[in-house]
DOLO-955802 format. One record per residue (C-alpha): x, y, z; residue number from 1; residue in one letter. Coordinates in steps of 0.5 Angstrom, whole numbers. Layout:
+-------+-------+-------+-----+------+
:     X :     Y :     Z : pos : code :
+-------+-------+-------+-----+------+
:     X :     Y :     Z : NUM :    a :
...
+-------+-------+-------+-----+------+
# end
This chain:
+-------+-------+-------+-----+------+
:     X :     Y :     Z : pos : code :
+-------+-------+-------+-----+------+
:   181 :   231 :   233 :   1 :    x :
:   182 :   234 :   227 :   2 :    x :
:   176 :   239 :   225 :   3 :    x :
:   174 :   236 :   218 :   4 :    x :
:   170 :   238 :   212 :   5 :    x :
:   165 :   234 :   209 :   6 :    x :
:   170 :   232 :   204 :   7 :    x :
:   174 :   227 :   208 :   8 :    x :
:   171 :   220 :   205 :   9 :    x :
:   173 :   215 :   200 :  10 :    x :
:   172 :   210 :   194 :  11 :    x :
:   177 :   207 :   191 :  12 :    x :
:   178 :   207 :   182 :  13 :    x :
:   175 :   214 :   184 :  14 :    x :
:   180 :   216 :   178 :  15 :    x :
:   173 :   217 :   174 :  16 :    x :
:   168 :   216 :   177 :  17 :    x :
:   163 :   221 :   178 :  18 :    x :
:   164 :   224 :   172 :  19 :    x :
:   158 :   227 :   167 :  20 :    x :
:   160 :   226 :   160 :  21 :    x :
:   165 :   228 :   156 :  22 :    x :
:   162 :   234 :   151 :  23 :    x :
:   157 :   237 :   157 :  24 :    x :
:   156 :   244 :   157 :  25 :    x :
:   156 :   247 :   164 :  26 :    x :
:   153 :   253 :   167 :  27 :    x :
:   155 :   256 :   173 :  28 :    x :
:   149 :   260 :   176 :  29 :    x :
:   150 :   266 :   180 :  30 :    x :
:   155 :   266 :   185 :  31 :    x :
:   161 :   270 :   188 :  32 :    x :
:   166 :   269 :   182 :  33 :    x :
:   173 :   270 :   184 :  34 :    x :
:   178 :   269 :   177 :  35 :    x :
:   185 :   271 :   182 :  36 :    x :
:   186 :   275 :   175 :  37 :    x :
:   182 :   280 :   177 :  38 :    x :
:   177 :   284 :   182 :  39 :    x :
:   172 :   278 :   185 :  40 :    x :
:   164 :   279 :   181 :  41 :    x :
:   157 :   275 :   183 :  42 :    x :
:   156 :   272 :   176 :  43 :    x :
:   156 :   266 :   172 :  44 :    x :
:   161 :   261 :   169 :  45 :    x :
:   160 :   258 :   161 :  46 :    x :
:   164 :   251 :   161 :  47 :    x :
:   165 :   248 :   153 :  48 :    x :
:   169 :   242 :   151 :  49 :    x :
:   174 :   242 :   158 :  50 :    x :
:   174 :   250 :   157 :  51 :    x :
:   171 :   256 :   160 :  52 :    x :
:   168 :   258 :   155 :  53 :    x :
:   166 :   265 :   158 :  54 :    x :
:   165 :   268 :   164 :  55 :    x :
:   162 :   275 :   167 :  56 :    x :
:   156 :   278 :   170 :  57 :    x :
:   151 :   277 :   165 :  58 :    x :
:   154 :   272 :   161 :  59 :    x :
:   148 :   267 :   160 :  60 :    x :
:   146 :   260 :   159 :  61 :    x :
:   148 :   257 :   152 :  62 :    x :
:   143 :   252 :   151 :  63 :    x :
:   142 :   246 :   153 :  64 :    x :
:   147 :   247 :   159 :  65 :    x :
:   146 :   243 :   166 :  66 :    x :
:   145 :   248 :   170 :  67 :    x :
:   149 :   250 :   177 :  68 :    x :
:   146 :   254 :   181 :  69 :    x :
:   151 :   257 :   185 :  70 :    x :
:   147 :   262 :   188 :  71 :    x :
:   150 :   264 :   196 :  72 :    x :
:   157 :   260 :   194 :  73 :    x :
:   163 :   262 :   191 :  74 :    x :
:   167 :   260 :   185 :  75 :    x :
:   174 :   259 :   185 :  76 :    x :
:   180 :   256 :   182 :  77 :    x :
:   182 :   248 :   182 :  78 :    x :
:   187 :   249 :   187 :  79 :    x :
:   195 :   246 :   184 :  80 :    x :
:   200 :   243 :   189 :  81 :    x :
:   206 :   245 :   186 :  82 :    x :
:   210 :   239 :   188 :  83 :    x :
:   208 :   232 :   190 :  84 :    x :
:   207 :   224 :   190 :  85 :    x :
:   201 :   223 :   188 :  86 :    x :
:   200 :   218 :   184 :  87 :    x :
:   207 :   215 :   186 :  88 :    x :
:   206 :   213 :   192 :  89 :    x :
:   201 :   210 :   197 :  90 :    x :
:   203 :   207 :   203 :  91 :    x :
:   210 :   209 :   205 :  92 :    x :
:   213 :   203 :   209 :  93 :    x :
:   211 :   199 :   203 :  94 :    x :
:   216 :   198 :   198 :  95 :    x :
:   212 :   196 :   193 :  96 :    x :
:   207 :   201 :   193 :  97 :    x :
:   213 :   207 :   192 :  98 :    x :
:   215 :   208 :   185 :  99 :    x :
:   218 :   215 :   186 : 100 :    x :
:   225 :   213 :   183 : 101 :    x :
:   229 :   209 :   179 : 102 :    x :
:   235 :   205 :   180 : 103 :    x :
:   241 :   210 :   179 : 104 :    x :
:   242 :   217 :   180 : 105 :    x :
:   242 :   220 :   172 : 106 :    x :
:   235 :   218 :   169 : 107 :    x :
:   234 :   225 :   166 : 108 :    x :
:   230 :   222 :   161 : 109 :    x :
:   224 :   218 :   165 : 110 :    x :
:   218 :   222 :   166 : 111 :    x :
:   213 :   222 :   173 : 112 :    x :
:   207 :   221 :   168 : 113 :    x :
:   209 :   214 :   166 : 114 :    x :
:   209 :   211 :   174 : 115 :    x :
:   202 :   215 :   176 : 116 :    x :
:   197 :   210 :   178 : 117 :    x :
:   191 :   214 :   178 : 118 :    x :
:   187 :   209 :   182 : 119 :    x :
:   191 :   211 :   188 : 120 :    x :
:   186 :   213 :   194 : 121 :    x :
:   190 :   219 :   196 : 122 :    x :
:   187 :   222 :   189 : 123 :    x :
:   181 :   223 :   192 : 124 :    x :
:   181 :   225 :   198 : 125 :    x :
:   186 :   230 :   195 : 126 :    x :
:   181 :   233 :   190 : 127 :    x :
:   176 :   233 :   195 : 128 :    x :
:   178 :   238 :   199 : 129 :    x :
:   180 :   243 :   192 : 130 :    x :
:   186 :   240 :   190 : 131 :    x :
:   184 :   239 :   181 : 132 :    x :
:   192 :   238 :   179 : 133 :    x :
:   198 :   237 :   181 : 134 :    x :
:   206 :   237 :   179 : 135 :    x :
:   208 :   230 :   181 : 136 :    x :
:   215 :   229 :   182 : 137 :    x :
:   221 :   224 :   182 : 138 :    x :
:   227 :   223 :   185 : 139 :    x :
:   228 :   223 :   193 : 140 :    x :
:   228 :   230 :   194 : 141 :    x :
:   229 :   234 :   200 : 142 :    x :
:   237 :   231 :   201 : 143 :    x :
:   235 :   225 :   203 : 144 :    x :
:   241 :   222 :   199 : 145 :    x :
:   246 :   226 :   202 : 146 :    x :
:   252 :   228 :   199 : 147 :    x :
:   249 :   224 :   192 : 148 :    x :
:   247 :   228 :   187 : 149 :    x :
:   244 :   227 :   181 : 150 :    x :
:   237 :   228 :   175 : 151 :    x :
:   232 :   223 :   177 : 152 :    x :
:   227 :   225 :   172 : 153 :    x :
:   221 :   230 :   170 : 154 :    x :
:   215 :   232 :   173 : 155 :    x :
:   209 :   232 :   170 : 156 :    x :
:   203 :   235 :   171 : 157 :    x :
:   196 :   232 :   171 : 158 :    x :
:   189 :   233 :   173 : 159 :    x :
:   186 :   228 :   179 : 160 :    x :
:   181 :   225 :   175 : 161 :    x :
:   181 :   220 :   170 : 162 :    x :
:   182 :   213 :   168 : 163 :    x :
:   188 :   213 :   165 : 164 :    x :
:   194 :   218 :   165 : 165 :    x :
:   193 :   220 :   158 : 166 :    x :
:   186 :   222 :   160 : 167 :    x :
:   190 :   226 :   166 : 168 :    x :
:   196 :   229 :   164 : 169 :    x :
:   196 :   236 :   162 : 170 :    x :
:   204 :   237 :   161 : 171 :    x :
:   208 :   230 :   161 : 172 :    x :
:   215 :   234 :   162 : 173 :    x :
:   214 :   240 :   166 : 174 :    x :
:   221 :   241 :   170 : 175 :    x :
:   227 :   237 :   170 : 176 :    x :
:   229 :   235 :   177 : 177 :    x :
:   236 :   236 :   180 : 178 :    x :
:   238 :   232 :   186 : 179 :    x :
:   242 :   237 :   190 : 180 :    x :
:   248 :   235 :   195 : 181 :    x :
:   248 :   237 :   201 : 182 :    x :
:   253 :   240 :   205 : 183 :    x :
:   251 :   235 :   212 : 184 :    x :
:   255 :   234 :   218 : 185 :    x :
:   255 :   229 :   223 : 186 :    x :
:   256 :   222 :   222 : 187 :    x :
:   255 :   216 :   216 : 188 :    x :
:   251 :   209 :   218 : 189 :    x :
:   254 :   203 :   216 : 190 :    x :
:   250 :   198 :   216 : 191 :    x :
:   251 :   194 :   222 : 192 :    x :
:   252 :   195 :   230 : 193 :    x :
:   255 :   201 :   232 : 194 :    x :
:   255 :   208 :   233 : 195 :    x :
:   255 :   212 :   227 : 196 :    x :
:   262 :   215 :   225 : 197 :    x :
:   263 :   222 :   224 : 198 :    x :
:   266 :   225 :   219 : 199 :    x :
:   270 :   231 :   218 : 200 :    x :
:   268 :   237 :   215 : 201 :    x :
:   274 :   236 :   209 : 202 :    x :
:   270 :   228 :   208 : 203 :    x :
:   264 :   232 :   207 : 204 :    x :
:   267 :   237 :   202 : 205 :    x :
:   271 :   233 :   197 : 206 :    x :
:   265 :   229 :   197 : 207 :    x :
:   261 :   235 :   196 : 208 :    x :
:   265 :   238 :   191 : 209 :    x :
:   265 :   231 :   187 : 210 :    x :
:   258 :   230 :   187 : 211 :    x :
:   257 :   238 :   183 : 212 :    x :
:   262 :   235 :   179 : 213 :    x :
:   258 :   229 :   176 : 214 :    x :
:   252 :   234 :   175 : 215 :    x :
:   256 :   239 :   172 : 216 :    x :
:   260 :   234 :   167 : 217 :    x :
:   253 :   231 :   166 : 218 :    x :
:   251 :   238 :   163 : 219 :    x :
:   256 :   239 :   159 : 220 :    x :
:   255 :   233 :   155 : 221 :    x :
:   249 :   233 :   154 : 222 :    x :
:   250 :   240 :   150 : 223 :    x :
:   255 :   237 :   147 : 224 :    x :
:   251 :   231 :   145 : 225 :    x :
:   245 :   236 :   142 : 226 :    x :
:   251 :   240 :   138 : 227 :    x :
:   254 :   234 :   135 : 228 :    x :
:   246 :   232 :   134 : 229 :    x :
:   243 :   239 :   130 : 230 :    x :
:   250 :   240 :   127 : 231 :    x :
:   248 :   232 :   123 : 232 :    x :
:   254 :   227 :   126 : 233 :    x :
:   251 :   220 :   126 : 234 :    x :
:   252 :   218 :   133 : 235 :    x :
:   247 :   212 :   137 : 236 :    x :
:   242 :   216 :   140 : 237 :    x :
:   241 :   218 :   147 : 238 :    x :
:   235 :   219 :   151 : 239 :    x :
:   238 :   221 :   157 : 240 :    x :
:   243 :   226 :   154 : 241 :    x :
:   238 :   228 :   150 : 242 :    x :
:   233 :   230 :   155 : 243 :    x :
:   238 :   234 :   160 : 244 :    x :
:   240 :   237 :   153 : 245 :    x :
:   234 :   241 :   154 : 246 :    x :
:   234 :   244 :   161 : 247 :    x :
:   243 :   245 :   160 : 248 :    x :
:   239 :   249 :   154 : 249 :    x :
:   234 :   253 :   158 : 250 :    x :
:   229 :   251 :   155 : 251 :    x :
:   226 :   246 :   161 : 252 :    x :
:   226 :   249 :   168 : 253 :    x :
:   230 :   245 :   173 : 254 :    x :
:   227 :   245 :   180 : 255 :    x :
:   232 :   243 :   186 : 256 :    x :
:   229 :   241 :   193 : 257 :    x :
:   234 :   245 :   197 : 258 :    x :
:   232 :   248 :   205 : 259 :    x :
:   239 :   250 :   208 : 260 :    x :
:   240 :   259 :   205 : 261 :    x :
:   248 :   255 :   205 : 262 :    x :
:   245 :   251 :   200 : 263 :    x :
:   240 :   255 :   197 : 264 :    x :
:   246 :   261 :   195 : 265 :    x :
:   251 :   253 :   192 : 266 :    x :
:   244 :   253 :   187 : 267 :    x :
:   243 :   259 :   186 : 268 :    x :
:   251 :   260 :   183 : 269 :    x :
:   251 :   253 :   179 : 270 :    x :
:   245 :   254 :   176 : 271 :    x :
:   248 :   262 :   173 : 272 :    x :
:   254 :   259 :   171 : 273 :    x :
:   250 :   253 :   168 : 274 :    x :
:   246 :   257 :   165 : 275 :    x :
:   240 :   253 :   168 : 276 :    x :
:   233 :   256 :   168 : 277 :    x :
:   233 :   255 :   176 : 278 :    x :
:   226 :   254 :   180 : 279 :    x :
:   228 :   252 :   188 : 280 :    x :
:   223 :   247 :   191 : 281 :    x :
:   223 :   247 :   199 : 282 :    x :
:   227 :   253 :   202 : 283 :    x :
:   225 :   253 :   209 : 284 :    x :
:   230 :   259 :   210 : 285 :    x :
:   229 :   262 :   203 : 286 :    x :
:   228 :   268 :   207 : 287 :    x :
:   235 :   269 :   209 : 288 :    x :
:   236 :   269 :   203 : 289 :    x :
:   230 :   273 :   199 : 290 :    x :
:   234 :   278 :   196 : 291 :    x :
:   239 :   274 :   193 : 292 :    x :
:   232 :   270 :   190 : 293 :    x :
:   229 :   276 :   188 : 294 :    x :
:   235 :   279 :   184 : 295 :    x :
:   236 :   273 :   180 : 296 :    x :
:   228 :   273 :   179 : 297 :    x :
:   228 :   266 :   181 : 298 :    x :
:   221 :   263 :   183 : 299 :    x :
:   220 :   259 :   189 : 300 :    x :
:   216 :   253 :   190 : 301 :    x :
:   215 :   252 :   199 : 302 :    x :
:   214 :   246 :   202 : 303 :    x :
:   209 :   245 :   208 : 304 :    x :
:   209 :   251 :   213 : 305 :    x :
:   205 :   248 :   219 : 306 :    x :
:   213 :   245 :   221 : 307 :    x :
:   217 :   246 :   227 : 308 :    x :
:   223 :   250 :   227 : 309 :    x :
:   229 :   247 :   223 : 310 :    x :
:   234 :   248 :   228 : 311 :    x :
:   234 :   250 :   237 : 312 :    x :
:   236 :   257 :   234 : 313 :    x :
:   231 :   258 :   229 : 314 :    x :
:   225 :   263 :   231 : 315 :    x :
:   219 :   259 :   233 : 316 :    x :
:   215 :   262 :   228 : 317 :    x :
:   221 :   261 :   221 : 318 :    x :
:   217 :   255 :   218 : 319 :    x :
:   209 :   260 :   218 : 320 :    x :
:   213 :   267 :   216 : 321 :    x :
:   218 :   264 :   211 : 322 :    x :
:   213 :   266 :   206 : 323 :    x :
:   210 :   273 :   208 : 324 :    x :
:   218 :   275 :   208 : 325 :    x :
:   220 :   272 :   201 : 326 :    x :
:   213 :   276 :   198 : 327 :    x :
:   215 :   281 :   201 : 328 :    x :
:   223 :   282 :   198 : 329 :    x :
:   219 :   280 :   191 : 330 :    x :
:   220 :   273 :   190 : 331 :    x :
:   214 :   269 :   187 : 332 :    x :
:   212 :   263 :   191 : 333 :    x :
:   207 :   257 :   189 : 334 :    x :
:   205 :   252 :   196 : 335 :    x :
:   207 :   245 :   195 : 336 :    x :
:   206 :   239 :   199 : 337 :    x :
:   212 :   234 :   197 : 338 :    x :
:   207 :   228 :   199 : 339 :    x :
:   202 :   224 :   198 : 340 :    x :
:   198 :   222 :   204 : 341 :    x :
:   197 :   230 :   206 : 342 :    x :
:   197 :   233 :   199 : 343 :    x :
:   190 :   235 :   201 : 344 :    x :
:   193 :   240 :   207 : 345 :    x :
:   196 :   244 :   201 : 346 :    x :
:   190 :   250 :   203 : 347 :    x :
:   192 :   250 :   210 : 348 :    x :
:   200 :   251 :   208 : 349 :    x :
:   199 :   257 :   205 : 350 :    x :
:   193 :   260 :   210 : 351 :    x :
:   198 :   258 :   217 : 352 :    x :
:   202 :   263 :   212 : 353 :    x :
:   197 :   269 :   213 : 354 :    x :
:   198 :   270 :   220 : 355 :    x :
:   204 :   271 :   220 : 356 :    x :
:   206 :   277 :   214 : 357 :    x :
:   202 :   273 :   207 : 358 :    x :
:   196 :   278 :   204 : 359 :    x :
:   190 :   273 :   204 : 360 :    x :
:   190 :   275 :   196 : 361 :    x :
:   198 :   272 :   195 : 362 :    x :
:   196 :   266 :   199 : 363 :    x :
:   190 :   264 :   194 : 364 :    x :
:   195 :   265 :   188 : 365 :    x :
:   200 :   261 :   191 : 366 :    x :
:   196 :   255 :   190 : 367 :    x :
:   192 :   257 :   184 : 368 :    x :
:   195 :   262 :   178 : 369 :    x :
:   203 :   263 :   181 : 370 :    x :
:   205 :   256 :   180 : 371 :    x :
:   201 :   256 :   174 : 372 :    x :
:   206 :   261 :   172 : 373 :    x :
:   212 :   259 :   174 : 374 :    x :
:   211 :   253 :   170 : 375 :    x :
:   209 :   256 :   164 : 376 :    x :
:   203 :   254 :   165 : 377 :    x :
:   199 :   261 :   166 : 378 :    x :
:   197 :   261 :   159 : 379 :    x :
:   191 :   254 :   160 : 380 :    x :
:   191 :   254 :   168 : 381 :    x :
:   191 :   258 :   175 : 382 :    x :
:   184 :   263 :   174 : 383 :    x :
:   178 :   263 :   172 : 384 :    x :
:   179 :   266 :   165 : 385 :    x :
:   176 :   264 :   158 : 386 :    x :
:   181 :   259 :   154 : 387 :    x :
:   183 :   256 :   161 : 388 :    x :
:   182 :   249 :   162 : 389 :    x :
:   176 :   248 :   167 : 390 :    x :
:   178 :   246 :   173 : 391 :    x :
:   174 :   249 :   179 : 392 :    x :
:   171 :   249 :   185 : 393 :    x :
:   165 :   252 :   189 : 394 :    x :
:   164 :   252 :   196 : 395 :    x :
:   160 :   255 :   201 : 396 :    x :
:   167 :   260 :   203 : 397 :    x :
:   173 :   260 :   202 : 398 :    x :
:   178 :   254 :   200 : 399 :    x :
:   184 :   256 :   205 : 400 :    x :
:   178 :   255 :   211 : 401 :    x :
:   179 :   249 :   214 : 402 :    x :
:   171 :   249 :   215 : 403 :    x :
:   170 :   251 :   208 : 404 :    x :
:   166 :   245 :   204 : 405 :    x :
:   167 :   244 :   197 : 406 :    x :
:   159 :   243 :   194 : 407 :    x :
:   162 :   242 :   186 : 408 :    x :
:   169 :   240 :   183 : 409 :    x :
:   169 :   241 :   176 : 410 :    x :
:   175 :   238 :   173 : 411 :    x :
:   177 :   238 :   166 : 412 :    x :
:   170 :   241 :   165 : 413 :    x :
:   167 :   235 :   168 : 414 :    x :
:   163 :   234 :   175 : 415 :    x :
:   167 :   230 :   179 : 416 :    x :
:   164 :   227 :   185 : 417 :    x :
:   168 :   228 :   192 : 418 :    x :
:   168 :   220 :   195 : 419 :    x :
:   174 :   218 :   198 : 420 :    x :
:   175 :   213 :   202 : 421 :    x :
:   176 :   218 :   209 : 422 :    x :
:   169 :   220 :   208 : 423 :    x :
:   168 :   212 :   208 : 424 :    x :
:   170 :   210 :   213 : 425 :    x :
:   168 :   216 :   217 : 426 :    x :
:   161 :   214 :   215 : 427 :    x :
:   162 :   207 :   217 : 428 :    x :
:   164 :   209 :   224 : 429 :    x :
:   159 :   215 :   225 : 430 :    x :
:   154 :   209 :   224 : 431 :    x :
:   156 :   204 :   229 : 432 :    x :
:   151 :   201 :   233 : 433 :    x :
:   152 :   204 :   240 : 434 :    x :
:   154 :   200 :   246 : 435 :    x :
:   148 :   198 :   251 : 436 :    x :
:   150 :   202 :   257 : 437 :    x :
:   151 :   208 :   252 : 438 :    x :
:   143 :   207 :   250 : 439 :    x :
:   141 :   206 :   257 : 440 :    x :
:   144 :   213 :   259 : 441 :    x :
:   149 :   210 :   263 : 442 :    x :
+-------+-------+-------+-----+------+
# end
């Protein structure tokens, strides 16, 4: 039995529905204002054309505006989960639901966006417990492919509300993704009957080995194609070398899904030599590496923290103080789910973390301003700030408490209704008729 919030309900094509017109003006009256930027103040919050247009104690009611009282409550942020599928996938045993990769390992041009559904039924329910954007992503992630590597595409940031993705998206390539090869042991299936053979450690490094040569000979012709492009050589035009260019080039960060601190240094490495602008994605034993991750001024976006030890040896509390330990070396972390279905536990993976070394203020910013910022979306997302878009939430407590409801959420500046198919389905059957014996007090 799972303590819920009211905001376990439900509708499918809930992309938009609920939401007030466009060019409304909002006034979000008299409730606890917490900016994550700064001090937490009582006071109101002016939203205009998808922005906040002003906010402070004494900020007053602009004409015309529909009124929010939020008095008794508190206004917060739209929480970002900083690494999903939402939108990419809805039922994973489905196959024809999944629309995470793409056939072949180098597909650096294709961009997440262009496969978001946004009728999904994972949206709504995510939303509804303050999810307001997310960072999708392609590609297997996590190692699932083994030793394979590869770049399987851009995430793309989006909004949870809208009918199409053009209404949704706030940054269409926000990081490049890098598959990287894992240095597993134990053995490799072949399809069939039979026992698994193992391999030894000198398969699995050749193997290794050739796959980081693939990504670094991807890299290196990718720079060569942008130079023979800027210095004018009329040559066939390549989406694919023409995207990876940009992250070869440090302009767009690459994100690499990695847990193993063995693995996490190998990145960490290849991406100094490369030149990359490097964001590490998982990194369940991120703290035996936090000082080399804080010396190279390299973010981290950590996976789910209500998770079991990764190994018979591993500290039974590694998954809940991983991120209070790369706090504390300096390392700036975000929270991310890496699914779809359970995006909407993205405040309870940074709250397991508070009991174990996290301040509470550096939680809330891991799922607001600091993924913000470590995309380079600091400028128009994460606070409650003038000039920001207006993606809020106000409750009646705070949003990583599982017994905290979400009273409004405003996406894009508009009102978006928190119906989910949860909340159906938990209204359909709270309603059932009682059997005879039941009523009879039997």
């Amino acid at each position: 039995m799972i303590a819920l919030r009211t905001f376990f309900p439900a509708a499918a094509l809930l992309g938009a529905a609920g939401v007030a017109s466009a060019q409304e003006t909002l006034f979000i009256r008299g409730g606890t204002v917490h900016p994550v930027s700064g001090p937490s103040f009582v006071g109101n919050v002016v939203v205009q054309g998808g922005r906040i247009a002003a906010v402070g104690p004494d900020v007053a009611a602009p004409a015309g505006a529909r009124v929010i009282d939020a008095t008794g409550l508190h206004v917060y942020p739209g929480l970002f989960d900083a690494g999903s599928r939402l939108g990419l996938t809805e039922i994973d045993a489905v196959a024809v639901t999944n629309d995470i990769d793409e056939l072949g390992d180098f597909t650096p041009h294709l961009q997440a966006r262009t496969a978001v559904h946004p009728a999904s039924e994972h949206i709504p329910v995510a939303r509804a417990n303050g999810i307001t954007h997310t960072l999708a992503l392609p590609g297997a992630g996590g190692g699932f492919r083994g030793s394979s590597a590869g770049f399987p595409g851009q995430g793309s940031v989006f909004n949870l509300a809208g009918w199409t993705i053009e209404e949704m998206e706030i940054t269409p390539s926000a990081v490049m993704v890098m598959e990287w090869p894992s240095m597993r042991s134990g053995g490799r299936f072949a399809f069939g009957f039979g026992p698994a053979r193992e391999r030894s450690y000198r398969e699995i490094k050749e193997e290794h080995d050739r796959a980081v040569h693939r990504l670094r000979e991807w890299l290196a012709q990718a720079r060569g194609y942008d130079r023979a492009v800027s210095g004018g050589a009329r040559i066939p035009r390549d989406l694919r070398l023409e995207a990876l260019a940009r992250a070869a080039k440090g302009e767009l960060p690459v994100l690499v899904r990695v847990d193993q601190a063995r693995d996490i240094r190998d990145v960490v490495a290849f991406a100094e030599q490369e030149g990359l602008k490097l964001i590490i994605g998982g990194a369940a034993e991120g703290y035996k590496v936090a000082d080399l991750l804080a010396e190279k001024g390299i973010p981290v976006i950590l996976g789910p923290t209500q998770a079991l030890p990764r190994s018979p040896d591993a500290p039974y509390d590694e998954a809940y103080a991983n991120p209070g330990k790369l706090h504390a070396a300096g390392v700036k972390i975000a929270f991310a789910t890496f699914n779809s279905a359970d995006s909407r536990t993205l405040p309870y993976e940074a709250a397991m973390a508070t009991g174990y070394g996290l301040p509470r203020d550096v939680a809330l910013r891991a799922v607001t301003l600091n993924p913000a910022e470590i995309l380079g979306l600091g400028d128009r997302l994460g606070s409650i700030d003038v000039g920001k878009i207006a993606n809020l939430i106000v409750t009646d407590g705070d949003p990583l408490e599982i017994r905290t409801q979400i009273k409004h959420l405003i996406i894009g500046g508009k009102e978006v209704s928190t119906d989910n198919k949860h909340q159906q389905l938990y209204e359909k059957y709270r309603a059932r008729p009682k059997p005879a014996a039941a009523k009879a007090g039997t």
